[in-house]
C-alpha positions, 0 to 999 in steps of 0.5 A: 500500500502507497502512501496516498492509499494510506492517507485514503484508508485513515481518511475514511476510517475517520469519516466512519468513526464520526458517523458512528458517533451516537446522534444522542450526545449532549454537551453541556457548558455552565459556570459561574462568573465572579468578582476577582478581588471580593469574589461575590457573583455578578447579577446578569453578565451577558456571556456569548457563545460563538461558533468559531465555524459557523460564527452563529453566536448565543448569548445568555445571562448570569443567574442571581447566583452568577451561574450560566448555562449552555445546554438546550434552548426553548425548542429543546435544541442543543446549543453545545454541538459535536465536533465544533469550536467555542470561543466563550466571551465576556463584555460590555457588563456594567455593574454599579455596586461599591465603586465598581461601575464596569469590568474587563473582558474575559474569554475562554475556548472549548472544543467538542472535536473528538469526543465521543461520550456526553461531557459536562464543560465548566468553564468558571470566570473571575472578573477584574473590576474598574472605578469609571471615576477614576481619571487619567492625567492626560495632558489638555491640547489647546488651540488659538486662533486657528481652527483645525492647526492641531500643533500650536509651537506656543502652546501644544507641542507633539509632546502632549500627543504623544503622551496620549498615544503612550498611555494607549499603547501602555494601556490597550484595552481603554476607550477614550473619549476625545472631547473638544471645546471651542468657545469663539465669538461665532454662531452656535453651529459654527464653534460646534463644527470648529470643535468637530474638525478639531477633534477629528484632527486629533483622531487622525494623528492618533491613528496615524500612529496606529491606534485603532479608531475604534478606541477613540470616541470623538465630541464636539461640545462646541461653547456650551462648557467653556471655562470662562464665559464672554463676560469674564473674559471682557474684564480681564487684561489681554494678557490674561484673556489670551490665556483664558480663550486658549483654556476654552477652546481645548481638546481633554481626553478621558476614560470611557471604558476598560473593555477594548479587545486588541484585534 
């Protein structure tokens, strides 16, 4: 016998032993998903299932106990099917309790492929907790007169940029919101178009760095938060008015979330 008969021969023999399979099998997976650093259960967690053939994904959810199940749906279905490829997820769970207001992602895998008796999967989740509350130190981006220049020699520097890229590199599962100001002595509509092109500048070199855009989440406040108003700014001396309009039209960054996938 050749080679190629061989690989013909345990072709088939696989193929038979997978039709032999009893069609009866039932694959259950179920766990619990918890707090990492106190350990008590989290209420009402979405958990994915995802096909890694088919990408048909399930979703179920936490019990009051942080028990989830994939076993059967409403029409008495197997959900957890022979031969197949999971990918378990976790996301998006916002959950206000004690400081706590989000937590990270989690995932797991688990396969069916070759197994030829019923078989409970139990695949348990600990959580990381974040404090939405909690602020990163990023740097203001200020702007003079200039509408969408984003580089000010006298005020920005590409220091200040790259300090927010360094920070998302350093931390690569936040979400940022990138929020612009832009209080001028023009029409409502006007500052807030100024402040959309000023926040997408930012976005754009942001993601010629090689952030993904998906991470940045660009405002436009346009003049309805300035730091100081029209009529501060008529009392104060040039000097200080030139300082206080650059405080107004800025761009801050800030948190909106820890739950970024990396692609």
């Amino acid at each position: 016998m050749n080679l190629k008969h061989f690989i013909a021969v345990l072709a088939v023999l696989w193929a038979m032993s997978v039709m032999a399979q009893p069609s009866n099998l039932i694959f259950k997976l179920e766990g619990t998903v918890t707090d990492v650093e106190v350990n008590d259960s989290l209420i009402a967690c979405p958990v994915y299932l995802i096909d890694l053939e088919s990408f048909d994904t399930l979703l179920t959810h936490t019990d009051s106990n942080g028990f989830y199940q994939f076993e059967v749906n409403e029409d008495g279905d197997r959900l957890v099917l022979p031969e197949r490829d999971y990918l378990i997820r976790i996301c998006d769970y916002q959950y206000r309790n004690e400081g706590r207001c989000g937590y990270h992602a989690a995932q797991g895998y688990e396969s069916t492929r070759g197994i030829t008796e019923s078989t409970r999967f139990v695949k348990d989740f600990a959580l990381a907790s974040f404090n939405c509350c909690y602020e990163v130190p990023f740097p203001w981006l200020l702007w003079g007169e200039s509408v969408s220049v984003l580089v000010n020699e006298n005020h920005n520097g590409i220091d200040s940029l790259n300090f927010v890229f360094q920070t998302l590199e350093e931390n690569p599962t936040i979400i940022i919101e990138v929020s612009s100001h832009c209080y001028k002595e023009l029409s409502a509509e006007k500052n807030r178009i100024c402040g959309e092109q000023r926040a997408d500048a930012v976005v754009d070199y942001l993601v010629s760095k090689g952030v993904d855009m998906e991470r940045l989440i660009p405002v436009s406040y346009g003049d309805t938060r300035p730091k100081f108003s029209m009529d501060q700014l008529k009392v104060m001396s040039s000097e200080e008015r030139i300082h206080a309009e650059y405080r107004n039209n800025r761009v801050v960054f800030s948190v909106l979330s820890y739950d970024f996938v990396p692609k």
